[in-house]
N, C-alpha and C positions, 0 to 999 in steps of 0.2 A: 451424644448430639454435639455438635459443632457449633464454636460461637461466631464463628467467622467462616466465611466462604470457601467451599470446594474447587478450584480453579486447576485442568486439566489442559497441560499443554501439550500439543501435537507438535514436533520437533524442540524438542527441551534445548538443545545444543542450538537452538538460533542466534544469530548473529545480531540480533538487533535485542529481543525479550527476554532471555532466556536470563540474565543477570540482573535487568530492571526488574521482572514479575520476584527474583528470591529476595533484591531489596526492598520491595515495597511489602513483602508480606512478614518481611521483620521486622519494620518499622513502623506501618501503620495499628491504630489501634481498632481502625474497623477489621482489618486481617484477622488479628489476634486469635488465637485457638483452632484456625482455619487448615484445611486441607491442600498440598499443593501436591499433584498427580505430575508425574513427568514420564514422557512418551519416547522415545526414540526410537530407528532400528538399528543405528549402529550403538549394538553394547558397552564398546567404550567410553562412546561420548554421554552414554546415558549414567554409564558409573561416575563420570566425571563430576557432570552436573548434580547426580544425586551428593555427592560427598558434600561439594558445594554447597547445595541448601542444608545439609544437615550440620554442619561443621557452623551457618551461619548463625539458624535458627535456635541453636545449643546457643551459641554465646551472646543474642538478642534475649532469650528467654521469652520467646514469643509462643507460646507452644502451639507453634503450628508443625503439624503432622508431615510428612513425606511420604508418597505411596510412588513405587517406580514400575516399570516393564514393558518389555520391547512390543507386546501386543496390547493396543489400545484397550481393549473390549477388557481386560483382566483388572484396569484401573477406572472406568468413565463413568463408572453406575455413581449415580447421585451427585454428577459435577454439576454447580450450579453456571460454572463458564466452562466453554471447550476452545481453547485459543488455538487457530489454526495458525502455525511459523515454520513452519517445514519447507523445505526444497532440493531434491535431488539434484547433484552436481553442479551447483548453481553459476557459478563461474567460468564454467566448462562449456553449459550448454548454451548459454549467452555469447559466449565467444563464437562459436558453431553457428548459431543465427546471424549475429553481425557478418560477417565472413562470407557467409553464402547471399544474404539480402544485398551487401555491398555491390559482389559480382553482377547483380541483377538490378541496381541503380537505386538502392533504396537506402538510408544512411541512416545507421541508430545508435545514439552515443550512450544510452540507457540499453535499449533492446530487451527492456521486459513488461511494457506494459501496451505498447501502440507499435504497428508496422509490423512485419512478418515476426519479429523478436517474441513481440507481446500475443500475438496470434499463437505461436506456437509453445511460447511457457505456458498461456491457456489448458493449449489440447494436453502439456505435460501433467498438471497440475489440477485439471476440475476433476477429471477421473476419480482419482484417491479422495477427494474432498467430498463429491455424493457416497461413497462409500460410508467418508467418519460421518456426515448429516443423518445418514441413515440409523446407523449405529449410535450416534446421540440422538437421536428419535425415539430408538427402542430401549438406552439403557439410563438415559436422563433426559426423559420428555421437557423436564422445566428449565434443564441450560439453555442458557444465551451460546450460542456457536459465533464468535469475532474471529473474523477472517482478518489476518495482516499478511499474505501470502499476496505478491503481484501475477498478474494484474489484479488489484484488490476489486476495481472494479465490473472487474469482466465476472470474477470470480463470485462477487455479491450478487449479480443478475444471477447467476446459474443457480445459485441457492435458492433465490425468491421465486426465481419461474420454475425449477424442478425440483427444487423440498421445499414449499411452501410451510407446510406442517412444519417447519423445525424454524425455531425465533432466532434470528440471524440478522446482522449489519458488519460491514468493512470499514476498515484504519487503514489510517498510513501517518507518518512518523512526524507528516509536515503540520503547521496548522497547530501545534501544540497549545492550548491553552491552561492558563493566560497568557504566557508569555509571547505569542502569537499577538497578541492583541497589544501589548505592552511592546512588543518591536517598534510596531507601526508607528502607536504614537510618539516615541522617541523618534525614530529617522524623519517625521515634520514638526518634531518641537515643541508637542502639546505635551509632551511629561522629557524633564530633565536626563540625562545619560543612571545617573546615581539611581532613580526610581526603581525599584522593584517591583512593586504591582502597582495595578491599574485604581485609584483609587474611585469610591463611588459617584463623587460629584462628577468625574469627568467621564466614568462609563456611562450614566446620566444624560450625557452633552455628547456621545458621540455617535454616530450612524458608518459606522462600518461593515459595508457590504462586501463580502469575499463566499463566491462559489460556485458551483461549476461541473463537472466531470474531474475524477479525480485525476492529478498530475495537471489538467489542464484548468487551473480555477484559479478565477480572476477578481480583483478590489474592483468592482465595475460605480460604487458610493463609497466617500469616504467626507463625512462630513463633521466639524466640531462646532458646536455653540451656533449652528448657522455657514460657518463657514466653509468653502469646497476647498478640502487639502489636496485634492487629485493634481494641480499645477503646482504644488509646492513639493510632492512627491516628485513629479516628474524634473524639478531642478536637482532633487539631491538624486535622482537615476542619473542625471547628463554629468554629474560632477563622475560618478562611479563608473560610468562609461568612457569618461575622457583619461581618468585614469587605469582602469584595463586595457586601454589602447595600446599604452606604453610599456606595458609589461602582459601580457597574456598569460591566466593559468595554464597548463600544460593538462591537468585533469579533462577529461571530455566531458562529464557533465557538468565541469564550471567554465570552461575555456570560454570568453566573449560569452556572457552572460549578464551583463548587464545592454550592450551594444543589442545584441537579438530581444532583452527584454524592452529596451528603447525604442526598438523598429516596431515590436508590437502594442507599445504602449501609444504611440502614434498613430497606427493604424486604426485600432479600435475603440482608443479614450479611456481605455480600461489597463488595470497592472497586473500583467503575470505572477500570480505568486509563487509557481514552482517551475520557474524558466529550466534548470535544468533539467526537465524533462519537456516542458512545453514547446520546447526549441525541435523539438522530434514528433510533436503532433501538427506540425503546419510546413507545408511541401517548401514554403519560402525559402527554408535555408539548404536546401537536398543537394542544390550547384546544378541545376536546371536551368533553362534558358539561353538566350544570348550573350546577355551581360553578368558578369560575374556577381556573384554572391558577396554581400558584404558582413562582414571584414571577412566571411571563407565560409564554405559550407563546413557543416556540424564535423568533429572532430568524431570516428568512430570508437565506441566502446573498445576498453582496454581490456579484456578477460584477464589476463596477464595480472595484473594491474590488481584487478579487484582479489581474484586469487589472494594474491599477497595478503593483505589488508585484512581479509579474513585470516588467515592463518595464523596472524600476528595475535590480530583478536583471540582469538580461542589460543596460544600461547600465554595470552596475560588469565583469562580462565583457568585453565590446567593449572598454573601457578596459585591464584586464589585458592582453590578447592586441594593443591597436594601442601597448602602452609606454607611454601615458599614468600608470597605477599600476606600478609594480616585480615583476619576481617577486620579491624580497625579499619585500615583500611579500605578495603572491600566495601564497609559503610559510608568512609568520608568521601571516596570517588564516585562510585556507581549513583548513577540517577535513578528514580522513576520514570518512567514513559508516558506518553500519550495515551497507551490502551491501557495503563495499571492504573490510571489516574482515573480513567471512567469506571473501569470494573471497582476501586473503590467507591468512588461517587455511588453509581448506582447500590450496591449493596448497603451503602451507610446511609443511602439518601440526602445525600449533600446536599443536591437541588442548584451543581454547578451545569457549567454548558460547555458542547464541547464539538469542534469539526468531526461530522461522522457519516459515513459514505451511506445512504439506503434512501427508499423511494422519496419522492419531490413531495408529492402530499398537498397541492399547489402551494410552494413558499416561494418554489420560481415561476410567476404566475403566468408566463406564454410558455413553459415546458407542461410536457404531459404529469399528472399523479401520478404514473409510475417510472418518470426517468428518475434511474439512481446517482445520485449527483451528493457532491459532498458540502455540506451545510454544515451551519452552525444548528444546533441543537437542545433542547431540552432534555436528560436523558434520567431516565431509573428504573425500575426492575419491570418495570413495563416495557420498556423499549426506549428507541430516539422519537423524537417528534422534531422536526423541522421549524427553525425561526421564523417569520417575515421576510422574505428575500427581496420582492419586489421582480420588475422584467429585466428579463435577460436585454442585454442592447442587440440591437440590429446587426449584424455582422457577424458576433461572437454566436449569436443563436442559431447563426447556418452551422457553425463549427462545432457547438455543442450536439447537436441532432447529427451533424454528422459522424463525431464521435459516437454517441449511443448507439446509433443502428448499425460501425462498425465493431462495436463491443458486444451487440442485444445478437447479432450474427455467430460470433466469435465460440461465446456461450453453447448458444444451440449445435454449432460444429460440435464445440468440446463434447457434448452430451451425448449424439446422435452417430459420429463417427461417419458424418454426408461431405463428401468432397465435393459437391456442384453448393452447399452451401460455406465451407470452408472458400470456395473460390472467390463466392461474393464479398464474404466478408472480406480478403484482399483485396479484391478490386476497387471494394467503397473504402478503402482505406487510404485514408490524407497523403502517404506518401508514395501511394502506388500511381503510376502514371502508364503504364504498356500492359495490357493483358496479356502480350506473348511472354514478358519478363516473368510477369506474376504466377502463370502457369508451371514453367522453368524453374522460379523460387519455393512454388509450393512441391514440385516432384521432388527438389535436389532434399530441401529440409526434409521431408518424410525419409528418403532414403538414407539421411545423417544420421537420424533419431531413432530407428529403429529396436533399437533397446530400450528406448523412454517412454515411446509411444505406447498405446495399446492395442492390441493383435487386431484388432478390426477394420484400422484405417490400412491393412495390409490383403483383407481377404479379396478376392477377386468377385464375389460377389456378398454385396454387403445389405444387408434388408434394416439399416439405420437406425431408428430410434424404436421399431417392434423389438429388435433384440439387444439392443442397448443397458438393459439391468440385469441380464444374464452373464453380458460379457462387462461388466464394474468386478462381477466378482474371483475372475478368474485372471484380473491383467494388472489388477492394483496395486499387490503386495501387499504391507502390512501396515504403512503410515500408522 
């Protein structure tokens, strides 16, 4: 019997979890004793990672277990979490989207969560993913399934609308708490630069409203003791704006990022919290119109770029795991994450809180109970529960609704394999503007992807979501 938790990752070799989930289950003591399963299909990367945890947990003396193999189903029976981190040629096929959306006027400096990018990592990506729901339905009814895979939350509706049965909510990397919480009040000056947490008198005193649709979620209240920090934030945005002026990042999802968080902070009274992607959910900055775009419309995604960056990453990996670098090390660099921090919370029963993408539950109270919007949270072996959010303001709520219904579309494509609704869901998308383009964009991507897709968005007659769980199982592979 296990004293600590079963935790089953779906791509072990992730780029983001795959090194936070082996540090934290060495060093926490709710981990302790626990099982950690690692997935992969490329064998190398999966020997990698496996050495890695073994090499780690030896010299923590944590005795938590390692179970490995390229086929999910040989390791998941009895995970109490299945963390979905996986992604097929990730870099590659983001670049392929930007590239072809651009020709057809649509500009994506992310390209994988909103606008044709994020549409089609969808249709890549929920296929394999009702697959493993399914398969953690049948081989561990009681796991929590956490989705960090983008679009996290195209990907979380597909779960709740089409594996209901299986206990499931989405991450994403931003919003980390506390430290999230502890940002804010330092850049208005209610806690000192030196601070490290938040202490209780002044969590106590503050009213911090931040949420949204994920990528796109907004400080809409921000108040301490009484007082409204919203114009005191917005002085220290115009200081970070006046100085990005003069020097521009060259990254495309930092490049003028505080200037576009400015223009929308104006607009709507509310603060972007994840401008570099927010910057790609509102048509403003596309270089539409008459009059130019200020300071330029959105800089496009660098696949290039991100390649690298990866490689590098999983360079300093391979190093950990062949001895080259120390676990000493390994433990004094490597963080924790935002998803290691809940899946400990909830198994230890912390009774902390934490931003987590899944249904509204009315906390945003003029959104519907089932828009999946990213909130703060109550969260433990029960599930998340949604904070008090209060109303979405006027303006941002056309944009949130508008977002949902091109995600709650997105979804249903992904699932169903219906091109008259994969169109919609472009057409209702913030940065689609011609439906001759959008038709154009949606042929040229299908016939890029062909390899990634699944056979069915290629049949010449296709009977959509009747035969949609026949064809999961023959197009998926092995995730």
């Amino acid at each position: 019997m296990n004293s600590g938790p079963k935790i089953t990752v779906i791509g072990a070799g992730s780029y983001f979890f795959g090194k936070a989930v082996i540090h934290k289950m060495a060093t926490s003591s709710v981990m302790r004793g626990g099982v950690l399963a690692l997935v992969d299909t490329d064998p190398k990367t999966l020997a990698t990672m496996t050495r890695l945890a073994r090499r780690v947990f030896k010299t923590a003396k944590c005795g938590v277990r390692v179970e490995t193999g390229c086929d999910r189903r040989r390791v998941m029976e009895g995970s109490d979490f299945v963390i979905l981190t996986f992604s097929r040629r990730n870099a590659h096929y983001r670049g392929v989207d930007t590239r072809i959306a651009a020709r057809h006027g649509m500009r994506m400096c992310s390209s994988d969560t909103i606008g044709p990018g994020g549409i089609f990592r969808a249709l890549r990506e929920i296929p394999p993913i009702m697959e493993i729901a399914r398969d953690a339905q049948r081989l561990a009814p009681r796991s929590w399934v956490i989705n960090l895979v983008n679009p996290t939350a195209v990907i979380g509706m597909a779960l709740r609308r089409f594996s209901p049965e299986v206990k499931s909510f989405a991450l994403c990397d931003g919003h980390h708490e506390p430290y999230n919480t502890l940002h804010w009040c330092k850049e208005v000056g209610i806690l000192p630069k030196g601070v490290v947490t938040v202490p209780p008198a002044v969590q106590r005193s503050l009213d911090l409203a931040i949420g949204g649709v994920n990528h796109t979620t907004w400080i809409v209240r921000f108040r301490y003791d009484g007082r409204d920090m919203l114009p005191v934030l917005r002085r220290r945005i115009v200081e970070y704006a006046n100085k990005e002026a003069k020097k521009p990042h060259d990254h495309s999802k930092v490049r003028h990022n505080w200037n576009y968080a400015l223009q929308l902070f104006d607009l709507y009274g509310a603060f972007p919290t994840a401008i570099g992607h927010t910057k790609e959910y509102v048509p403003f900055f596309q270089g539409h119109g008459v009059a130019p775009v200020k300071p330029e419309p959105i800089a496009l995604f660098d696949a290039d770029r991100r390649a690298i960056e990866m490689a590098g990453a999983w360079k300093i990996t391979g190093e950990y795991a062949g001895g080259k670098r120390s676990v000493a090390e390994f433990l004094k660099i490597i963080r924790d994450d935002h998803a290691t921090d809940i899946i400990e919370s909830m198994w230890g029963n912390l009774g902390k809180s934490f931003y987590i993408n899944s249904n509204n539950r009315g906390a945003i109270t003029n959104l519907p109970d089932a828009a999946f919007v990213e909130l703060r949270c109550d969260v433990d072996m029960r599930g998340p529960r949604p904070q008090p959010f209060g109303e979405m303001p006027r303006g941002l709520l056309a944009h949130q609704h508008q977002i949902l219904d091109t995600h709650e579309l997105t979804a249903h494509a992904a699932v169903t394999g219906d091109r008259a609704i994969l169109r919609r869901a472009l057409a209702g998308d913030p940065l689609c503007v011609n439906l001759t383009d959008a038709d154009a964009c949606i042929a040229e991507l299908l016939e890029a992807q062909r390899d990634a897709l699944p056979s069915y968005w290629f049949r010449k007659s296709r009977s959509g979501a009747r035969n949609v769980r026949q064809n999961f199982a023959s197009t998926c592979g092995s995730f």
